[in-house]
C-alpha positions as CSV (number, residue, x, y, z in Angstrom):
1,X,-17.4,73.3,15.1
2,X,-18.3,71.5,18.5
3,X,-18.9,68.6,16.3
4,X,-15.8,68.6,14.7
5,X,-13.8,69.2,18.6
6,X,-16.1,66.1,19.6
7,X,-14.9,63.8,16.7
8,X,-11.2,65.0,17.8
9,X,-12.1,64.2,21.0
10,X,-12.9,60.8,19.8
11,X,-10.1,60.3,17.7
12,X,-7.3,61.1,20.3
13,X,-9.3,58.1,22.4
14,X,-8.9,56.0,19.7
15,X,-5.3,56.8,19.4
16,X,-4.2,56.4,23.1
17,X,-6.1,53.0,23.1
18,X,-3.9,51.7,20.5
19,X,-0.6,53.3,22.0
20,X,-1.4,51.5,24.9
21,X,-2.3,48.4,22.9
22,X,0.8,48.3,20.7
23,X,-0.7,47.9,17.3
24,X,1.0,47.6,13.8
25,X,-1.9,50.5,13.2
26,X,-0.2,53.4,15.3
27,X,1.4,55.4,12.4
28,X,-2.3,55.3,10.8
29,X,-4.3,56.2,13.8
30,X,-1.4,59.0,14.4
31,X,-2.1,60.3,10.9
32,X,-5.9,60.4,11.1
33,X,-5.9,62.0,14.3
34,X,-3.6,64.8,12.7
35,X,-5.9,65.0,10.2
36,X,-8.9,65.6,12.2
37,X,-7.4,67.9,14.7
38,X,-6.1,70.5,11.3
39,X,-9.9,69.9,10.6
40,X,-10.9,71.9,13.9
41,X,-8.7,74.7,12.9
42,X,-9.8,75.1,9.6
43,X,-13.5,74.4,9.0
44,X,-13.4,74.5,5.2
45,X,-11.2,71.5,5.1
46,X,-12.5,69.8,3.0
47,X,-10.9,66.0,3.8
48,X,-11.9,65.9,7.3
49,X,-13.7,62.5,7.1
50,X,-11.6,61.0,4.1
51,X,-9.1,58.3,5.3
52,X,-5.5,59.0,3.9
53,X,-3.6,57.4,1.3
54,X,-1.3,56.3,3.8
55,X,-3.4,54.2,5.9
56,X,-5.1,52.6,3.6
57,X,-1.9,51.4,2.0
58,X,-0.5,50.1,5.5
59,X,-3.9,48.4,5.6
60,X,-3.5,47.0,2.4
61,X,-0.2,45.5,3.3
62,X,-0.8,43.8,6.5
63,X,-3.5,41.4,4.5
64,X,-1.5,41.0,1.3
65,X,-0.5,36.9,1.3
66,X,2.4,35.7,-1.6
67,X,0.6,33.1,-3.2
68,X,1.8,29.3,-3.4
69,X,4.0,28.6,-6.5
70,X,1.8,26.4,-8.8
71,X,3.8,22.5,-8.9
72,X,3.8,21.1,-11.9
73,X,3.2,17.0,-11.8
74,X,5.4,14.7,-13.0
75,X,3.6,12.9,-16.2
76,X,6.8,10.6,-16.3
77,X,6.9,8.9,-13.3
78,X,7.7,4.9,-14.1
79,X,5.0,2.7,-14.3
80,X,5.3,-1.1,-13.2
81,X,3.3,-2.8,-15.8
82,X,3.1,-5.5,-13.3
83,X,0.8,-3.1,-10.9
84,X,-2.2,-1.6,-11.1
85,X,-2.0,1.8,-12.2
86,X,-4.4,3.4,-9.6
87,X,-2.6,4.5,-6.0
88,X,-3.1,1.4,-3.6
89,X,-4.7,2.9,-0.6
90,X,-4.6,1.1,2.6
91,X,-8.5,1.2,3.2
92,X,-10.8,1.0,6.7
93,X,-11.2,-2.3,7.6
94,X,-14.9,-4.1,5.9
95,X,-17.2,-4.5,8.4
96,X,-20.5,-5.7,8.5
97,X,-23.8,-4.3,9.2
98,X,-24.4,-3.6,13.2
99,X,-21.1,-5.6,13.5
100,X,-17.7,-3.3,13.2
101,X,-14.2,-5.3,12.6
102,X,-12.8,-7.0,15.2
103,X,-8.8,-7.5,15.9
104,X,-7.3,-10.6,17.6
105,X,-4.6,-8.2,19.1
106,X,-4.3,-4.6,19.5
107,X,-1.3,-2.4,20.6
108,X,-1.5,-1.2,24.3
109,X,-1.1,2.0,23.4
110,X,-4.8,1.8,21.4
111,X,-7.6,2.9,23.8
112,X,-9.8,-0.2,22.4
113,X,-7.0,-2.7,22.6
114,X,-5.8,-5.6,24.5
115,X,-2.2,-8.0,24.2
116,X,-1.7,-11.1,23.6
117,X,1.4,-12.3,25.5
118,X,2.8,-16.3,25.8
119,X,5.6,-17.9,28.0
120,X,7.6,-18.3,24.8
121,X,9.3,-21.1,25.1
122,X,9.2,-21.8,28.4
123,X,6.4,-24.7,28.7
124,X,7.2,-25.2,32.4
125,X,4.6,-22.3,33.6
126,X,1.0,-21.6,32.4
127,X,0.4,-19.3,29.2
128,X,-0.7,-15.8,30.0
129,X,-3.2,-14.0,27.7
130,X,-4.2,-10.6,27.6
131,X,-7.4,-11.3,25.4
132,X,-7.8,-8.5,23.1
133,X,-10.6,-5.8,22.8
134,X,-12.7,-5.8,19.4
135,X,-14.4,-2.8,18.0
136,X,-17.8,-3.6,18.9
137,X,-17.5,-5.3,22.2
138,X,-19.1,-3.2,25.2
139,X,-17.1,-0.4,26.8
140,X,-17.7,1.1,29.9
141,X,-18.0,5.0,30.2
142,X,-14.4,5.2,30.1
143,X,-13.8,3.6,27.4
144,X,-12.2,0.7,28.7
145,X,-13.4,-2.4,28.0
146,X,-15.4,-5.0,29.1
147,X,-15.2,-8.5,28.4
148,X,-17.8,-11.0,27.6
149,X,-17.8,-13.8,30.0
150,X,-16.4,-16.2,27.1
151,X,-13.2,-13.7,27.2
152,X,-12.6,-14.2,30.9
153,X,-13.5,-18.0,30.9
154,X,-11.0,-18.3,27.8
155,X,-8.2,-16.3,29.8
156,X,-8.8,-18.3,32.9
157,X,-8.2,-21.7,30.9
158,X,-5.3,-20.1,29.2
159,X,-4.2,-19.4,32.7
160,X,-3.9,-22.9,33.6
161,X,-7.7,-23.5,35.0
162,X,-8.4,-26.3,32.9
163,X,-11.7,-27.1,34.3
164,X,-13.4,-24.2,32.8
165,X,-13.0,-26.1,28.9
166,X,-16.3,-27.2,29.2
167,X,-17.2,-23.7,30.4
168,X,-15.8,-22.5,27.5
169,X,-18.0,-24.9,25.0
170,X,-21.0,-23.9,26.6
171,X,-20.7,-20.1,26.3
172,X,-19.5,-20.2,22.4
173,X,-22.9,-22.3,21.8
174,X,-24.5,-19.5,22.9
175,X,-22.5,-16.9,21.7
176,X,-23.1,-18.8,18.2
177,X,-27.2,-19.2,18.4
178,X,-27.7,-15.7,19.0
179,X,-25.6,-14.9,15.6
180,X,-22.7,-13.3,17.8
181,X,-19.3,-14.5,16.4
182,X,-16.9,-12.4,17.4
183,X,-16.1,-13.2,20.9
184,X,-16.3,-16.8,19.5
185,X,-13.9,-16.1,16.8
186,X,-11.4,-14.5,19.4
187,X,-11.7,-17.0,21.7
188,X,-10.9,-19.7,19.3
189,X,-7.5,-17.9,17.8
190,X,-6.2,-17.1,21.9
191,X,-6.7,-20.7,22.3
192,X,-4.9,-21.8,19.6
193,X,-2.3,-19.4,19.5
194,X,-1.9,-20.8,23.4
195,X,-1.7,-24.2,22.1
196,X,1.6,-23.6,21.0
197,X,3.4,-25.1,17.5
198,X,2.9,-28.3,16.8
199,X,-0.1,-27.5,19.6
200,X,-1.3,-29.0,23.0
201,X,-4.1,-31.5,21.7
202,X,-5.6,-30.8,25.4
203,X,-5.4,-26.9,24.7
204,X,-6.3,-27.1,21.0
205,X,-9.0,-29.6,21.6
206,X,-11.0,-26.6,23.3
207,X,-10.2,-24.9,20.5
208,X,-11.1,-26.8,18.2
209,X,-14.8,-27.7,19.9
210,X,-16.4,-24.2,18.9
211,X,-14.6,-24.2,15.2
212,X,-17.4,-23.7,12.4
213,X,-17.3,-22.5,9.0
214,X,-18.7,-18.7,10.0
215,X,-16.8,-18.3,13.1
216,X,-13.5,-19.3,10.8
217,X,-14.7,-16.9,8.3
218,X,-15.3,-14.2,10.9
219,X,-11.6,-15.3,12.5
220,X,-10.5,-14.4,8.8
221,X,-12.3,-11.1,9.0
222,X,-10.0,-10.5,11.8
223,X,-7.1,-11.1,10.6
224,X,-7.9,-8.9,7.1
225,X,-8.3,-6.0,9.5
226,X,-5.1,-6.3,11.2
227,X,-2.5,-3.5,10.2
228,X,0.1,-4.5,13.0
229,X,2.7,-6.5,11.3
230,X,4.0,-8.8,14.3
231,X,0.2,-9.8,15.3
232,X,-0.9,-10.4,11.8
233,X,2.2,-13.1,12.1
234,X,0.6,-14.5,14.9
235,X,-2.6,-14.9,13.0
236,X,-0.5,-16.3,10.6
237,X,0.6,-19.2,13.3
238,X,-3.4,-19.5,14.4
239,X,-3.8,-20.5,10.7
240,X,-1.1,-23.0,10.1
241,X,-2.4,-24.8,13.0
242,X,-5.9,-24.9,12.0
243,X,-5.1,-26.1,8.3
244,X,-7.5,-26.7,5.6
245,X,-10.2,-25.2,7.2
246,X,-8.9,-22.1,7.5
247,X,-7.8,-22.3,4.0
248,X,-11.0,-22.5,2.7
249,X,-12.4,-19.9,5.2
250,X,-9.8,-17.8,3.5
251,X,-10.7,-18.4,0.5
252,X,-14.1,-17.7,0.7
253,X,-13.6,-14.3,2.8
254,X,-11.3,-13.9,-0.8
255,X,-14.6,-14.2,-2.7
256,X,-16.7,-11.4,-0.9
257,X,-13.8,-9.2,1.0
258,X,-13.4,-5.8,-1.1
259,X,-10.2,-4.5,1.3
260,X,-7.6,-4.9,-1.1
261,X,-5.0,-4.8,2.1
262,X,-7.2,-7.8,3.4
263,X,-6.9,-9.8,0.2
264,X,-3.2,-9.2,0.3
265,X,-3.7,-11.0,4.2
266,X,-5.2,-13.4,3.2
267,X,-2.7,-14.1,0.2
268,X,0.3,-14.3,2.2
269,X,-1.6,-16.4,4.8
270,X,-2.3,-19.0,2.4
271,X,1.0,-18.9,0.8
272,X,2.4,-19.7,4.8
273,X,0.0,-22.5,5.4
274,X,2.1,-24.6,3.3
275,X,0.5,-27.6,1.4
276,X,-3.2,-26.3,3.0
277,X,-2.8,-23.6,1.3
278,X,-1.7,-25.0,-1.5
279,X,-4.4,-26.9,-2.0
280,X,-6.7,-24.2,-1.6
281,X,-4.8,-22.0,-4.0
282,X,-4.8,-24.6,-7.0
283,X,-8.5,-24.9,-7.2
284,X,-8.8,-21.1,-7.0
285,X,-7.1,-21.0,-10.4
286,X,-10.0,-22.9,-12.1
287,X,-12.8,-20.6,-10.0
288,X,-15.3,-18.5,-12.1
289,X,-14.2,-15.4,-10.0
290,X,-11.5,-13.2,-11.9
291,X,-10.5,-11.7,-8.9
292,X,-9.7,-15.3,-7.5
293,X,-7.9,-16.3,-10.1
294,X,-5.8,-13.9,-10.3
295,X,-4.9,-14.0,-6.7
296,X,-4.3,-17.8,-7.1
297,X,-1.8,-17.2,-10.1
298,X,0.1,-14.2,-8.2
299,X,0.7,-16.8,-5.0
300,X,1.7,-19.9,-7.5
301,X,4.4,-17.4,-8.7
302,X,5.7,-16.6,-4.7
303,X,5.2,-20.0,-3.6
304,X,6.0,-22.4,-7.3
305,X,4.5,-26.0,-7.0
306,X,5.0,-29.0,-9.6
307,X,1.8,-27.3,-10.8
308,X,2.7,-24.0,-11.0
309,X,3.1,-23.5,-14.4
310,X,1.0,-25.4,-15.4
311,X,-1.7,-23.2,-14.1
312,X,-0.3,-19.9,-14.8
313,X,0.0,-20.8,-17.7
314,X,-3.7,-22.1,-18.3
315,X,-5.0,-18.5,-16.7
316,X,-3.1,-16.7,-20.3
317,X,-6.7,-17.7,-22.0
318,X,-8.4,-16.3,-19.5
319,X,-10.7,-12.9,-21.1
320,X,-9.4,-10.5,-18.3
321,X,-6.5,-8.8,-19.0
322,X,-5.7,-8.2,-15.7
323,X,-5.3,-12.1,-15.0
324,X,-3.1,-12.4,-17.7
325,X,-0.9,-9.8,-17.0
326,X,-0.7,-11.7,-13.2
327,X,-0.1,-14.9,-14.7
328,X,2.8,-13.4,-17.0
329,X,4.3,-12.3,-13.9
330,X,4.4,-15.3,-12.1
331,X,5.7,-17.4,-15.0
332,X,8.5,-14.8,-14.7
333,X,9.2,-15.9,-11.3
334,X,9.1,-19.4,-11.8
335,X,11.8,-18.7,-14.6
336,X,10.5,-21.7,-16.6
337,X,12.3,-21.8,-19.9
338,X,9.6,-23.7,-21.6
339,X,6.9,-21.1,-20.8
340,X,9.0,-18.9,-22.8
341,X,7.3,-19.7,-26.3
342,X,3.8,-19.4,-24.7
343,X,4.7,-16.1,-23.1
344,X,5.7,-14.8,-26.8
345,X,2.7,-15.7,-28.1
346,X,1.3,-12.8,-25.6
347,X,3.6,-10.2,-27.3
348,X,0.4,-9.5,-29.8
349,X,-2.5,-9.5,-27.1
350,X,-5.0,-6.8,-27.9
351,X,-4.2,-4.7,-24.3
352,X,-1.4,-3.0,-24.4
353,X,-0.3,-3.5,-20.7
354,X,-0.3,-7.1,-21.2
355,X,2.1,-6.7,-24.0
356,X,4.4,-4.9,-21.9
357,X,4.2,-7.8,-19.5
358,X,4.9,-10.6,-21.8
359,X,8.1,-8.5,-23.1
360,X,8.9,-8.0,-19.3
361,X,8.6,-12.0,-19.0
362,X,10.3,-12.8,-22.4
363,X,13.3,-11.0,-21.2
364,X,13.6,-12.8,-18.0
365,X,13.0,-16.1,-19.7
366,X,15.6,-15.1,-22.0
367,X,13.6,-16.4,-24.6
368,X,15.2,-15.9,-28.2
369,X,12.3,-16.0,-30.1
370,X,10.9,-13.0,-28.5
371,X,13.9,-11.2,-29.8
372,X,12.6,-9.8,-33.1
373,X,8.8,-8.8,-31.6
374,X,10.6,-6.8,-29.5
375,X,12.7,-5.2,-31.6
376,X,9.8,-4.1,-33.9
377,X,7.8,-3.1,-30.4
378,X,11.1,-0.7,-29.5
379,X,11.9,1.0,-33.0
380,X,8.0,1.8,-32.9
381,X,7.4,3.2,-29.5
382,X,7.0,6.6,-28.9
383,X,6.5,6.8,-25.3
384,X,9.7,6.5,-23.3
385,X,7.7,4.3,-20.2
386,X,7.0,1.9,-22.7
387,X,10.4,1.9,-23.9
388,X,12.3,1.2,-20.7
389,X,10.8,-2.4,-20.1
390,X,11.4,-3.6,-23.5
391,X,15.0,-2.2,-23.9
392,X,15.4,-3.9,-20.4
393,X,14.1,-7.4,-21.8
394,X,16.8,-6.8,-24.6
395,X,18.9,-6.5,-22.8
396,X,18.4,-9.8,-21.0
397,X,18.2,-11.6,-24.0
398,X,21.6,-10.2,-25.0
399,X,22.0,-10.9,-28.6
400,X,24.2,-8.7,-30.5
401,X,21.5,-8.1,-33.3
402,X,19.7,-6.1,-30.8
403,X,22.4,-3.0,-30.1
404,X,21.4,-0.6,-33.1
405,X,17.8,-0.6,-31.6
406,X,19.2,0.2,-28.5
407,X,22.1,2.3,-29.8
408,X,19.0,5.0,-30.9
409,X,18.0,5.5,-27.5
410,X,21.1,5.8,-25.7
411,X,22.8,8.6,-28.0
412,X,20.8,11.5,-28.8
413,X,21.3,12.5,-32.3
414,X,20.0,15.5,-34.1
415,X,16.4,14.7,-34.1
416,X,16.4,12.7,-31.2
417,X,17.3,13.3,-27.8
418,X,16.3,10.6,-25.4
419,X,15.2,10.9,-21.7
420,X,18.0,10.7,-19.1
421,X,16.7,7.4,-17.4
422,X,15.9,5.9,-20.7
423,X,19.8,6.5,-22.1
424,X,21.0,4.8,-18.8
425,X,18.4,1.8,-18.8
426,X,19.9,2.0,-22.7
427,X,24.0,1.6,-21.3
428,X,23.2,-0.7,-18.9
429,X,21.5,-3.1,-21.4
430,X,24.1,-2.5,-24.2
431,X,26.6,-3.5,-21.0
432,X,24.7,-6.8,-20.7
433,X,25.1,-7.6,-24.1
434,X,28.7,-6.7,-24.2
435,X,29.8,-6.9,-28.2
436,X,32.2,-4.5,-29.3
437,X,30.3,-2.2,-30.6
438,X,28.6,-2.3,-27.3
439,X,31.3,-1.7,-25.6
440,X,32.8,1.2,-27.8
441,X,29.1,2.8,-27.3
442,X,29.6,2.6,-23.5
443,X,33.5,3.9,-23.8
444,X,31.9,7.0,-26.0
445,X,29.6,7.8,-22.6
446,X,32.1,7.8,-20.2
447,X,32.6,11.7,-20.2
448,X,28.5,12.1,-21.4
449,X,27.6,16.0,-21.2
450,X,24.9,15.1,-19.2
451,X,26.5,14.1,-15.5
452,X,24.1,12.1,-14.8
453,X,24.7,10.0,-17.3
454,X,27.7,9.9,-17.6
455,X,28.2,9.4,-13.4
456,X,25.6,6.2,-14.5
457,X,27.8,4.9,-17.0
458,X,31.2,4.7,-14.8
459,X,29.4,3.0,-12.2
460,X,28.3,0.5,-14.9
461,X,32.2,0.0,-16.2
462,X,33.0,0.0,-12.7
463,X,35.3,3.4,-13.1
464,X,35.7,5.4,-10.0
């Protein structure tokens, strides 16, 4: 019995305690304390130490979580057969061993960054630079950072102290024999972005002393790490101004540089160059390199040329699918009718994505020959993503003989019922064909039981 007042005891401790505390577990400890103290006055109870049903339920439902409904993905999202399939990523910028990425330019509100910043186009004053901090430049314990003494010779000259140019030379020498490029490479695009477009011969000369093939291709290592979009245009300047040896700096950073944001860089840069570029790009066509190639015949389609077909068309041979689907793309682009019979024989290739591309081309070619291969291609597909691009391309083409095929997927029918996005791609091409029975088709659609079909179709007739 003394045992049974002391566990009481105990109990009506533990009870006060939470009282005071204001736990969710007050009606339990209430209840077990009643239970224990009708143990003291009765010592054959026999459920003095047995928690009730009670608490352990109020237990139970202070841990119980609603699970997360279970989301289903979407296995018909639309594919561009001109894309790669896999997600594009933006990836860390490729550095090299002991030797992290440098940027040009940073945004002030980066803890490792610096600003470049010009007198725009006032030339009466000196140009002021903020030189930039790169990723592997010392920093003191703060983290701020600490510039090389080529950094703050280069901002003095920018500054107007033109008597430190020879200063300048004498410090990227260095810099270069002991294999450290980066301060180089930034000191060259400061100066050069300072030079101004067309540029300062006297500025760009200094410039244009400590210029080598690796400090170029570490300048383009730069600029392939660069995410901000306003100083990856000022790269872009640095680059027109330097000209064909940039391009080919470029180009070979192209060669080894897995980022595929980089690549895209580097792409655009050569595309802005201008003839440089150009230059740089045509050759690229006829490199061993797939992945070169098919960057050249992507950037002949963006920038054209007198050449430009000529060479997207030569990269259909080449054994990598993924090349010829680029080089279908582009001669989309250019919009060459006489590409259109080459770009039909493609509608048989072995890969299927490359089919889908040359139907994707033939339809923006309007090309009339493709017209019956694609009609075959349509009445046999069975996946509606590979039916949207070639009723798309029929409907380019816009010959009458093509509405039945596309009448099928338009109007459901007892034993078909097409998907929503495939009926409207379906109205808008029977729209661009525009024969009567085409037209009677879209009339039959206007009050479609499916709204949103039928709200697509009134926007296509122009009915509000």
């Amino acid at each position: 019995m003394s045992e049974l007042k002391g566990l009481a005891r105990s109990f009506d401790n533990l009870f006060l305690t939470l009282v005071e505390s204001e736990t969710d577990t007050v009606p339990a400890a209430a209840a077990a304390a009643t239970a224990v103290a009708t143990a003291t006055e009765d010592p054959t109870h026999s459920d003095v130490m047995a928690a009730p049903a009670d608490v352990v339920d109020s237990f139970e439902s202070d841990t119980s979580v609603e699970p997360e409904p279970f989301a289903e993905p979407d296995p018909f999202a639309e594919l561009d057969p001109f894309t790669e399939t896999e997600p594009v990523t933006e990836p860390e910028p490729v550095t090299e061993p002991g030797e992290p990425m440098l940027g040009m330019v940073d945004s002030v509100e980066d803890e490792t960054a610096g600003e470049i910043e010009t007198a725009g186009d006032d030339a009466s004053g000196p140009l002021e630079v903020e030189l930039a901090q790169p990723a592997d430049t010392d920093e003191s314990e703060e983290g701020e950072f600490v510039p090389t003494p080529l950094d703050l010779a280069t901002e003095d000259f920018i500054a107007g102290n033109a008597s430190r140019a020879n200063e300048i030379e004498s410090l990227a020498a260095t810099f270069i024999e002991q294999r450290e490029l980066d301060p180089v490479a930034r000191s060259v695009a400061a100066i050069t972005l300072a030079a101004g477009d067309p540029a300062d011969p006297s500025i760009y000369a200094v410039a244009e002393a400590m210029m080598s093939g690796p400090v170029l291709g570490r300048l383009a290592r730069h600029m392939g790490g660069e995410r901000d979009e306003e100083r990856r245009a000022e790269y872009f300047a640095v680059c027109r101004t330097i000209g064909a040896d940039m391009a080919q700096a470029l180009r070979a950073d192209l060669a080894d540089n897995t980022d595929r944001l980089a690549r895209r860089i580097h792409c655009q840069a050569l595309v802005e160059m201008g003839e440089p570029g150009r230059v740089v790009i045509e050759e690229m066509v006829a490199d061993d390199n797939r992945f070169l190639v098919r960057n050249a015949v992507s950037m002949l389609g963006d920038q054209g040329g007198d050449r430009a077909v000529e060479l997207c068309t030569s990269a259909l041979a080449n054994p990598d699918a993924r090349v010829r689907r680029e080089a279908l793309r582009s001669l989309a682009k250019l919009g060459d009718p006489e590409s259109g019979p080459i770009v039909v024989g493609l509608l048989d290739d072995p890969d299927a994505e490359v089919r889908i591309a040359a139907a994707v081309a033939a339809g923006e070619l309007r090309a009339d020959r493709a017209l019956k291969p694609l009609m075959a291609m349509l009445d046999a597909a069975k996946d509606p993503d590979e039916a949207l691009p070639l009723i798309r391309a029929l409907g380019r083409i816009a010959d009458p003989s093509a509405v039945a095929s596309i009448e099928k997927h338009a109007v459901p029918s007892l034993f078909s019922k097409p998907r929503t996005d495939v009926r409207i791609t379906s109205y808008r091409a029977l729209n661009e064909i525009g024969t009567p029975r085409a037209r009677r088709l879209l009339n039959q659609a206007i009050n479609d039981k499916d709204a949103t079909v039928k709200s697509a179709v009134n926007e296509i007739l122009g009915i509000r």
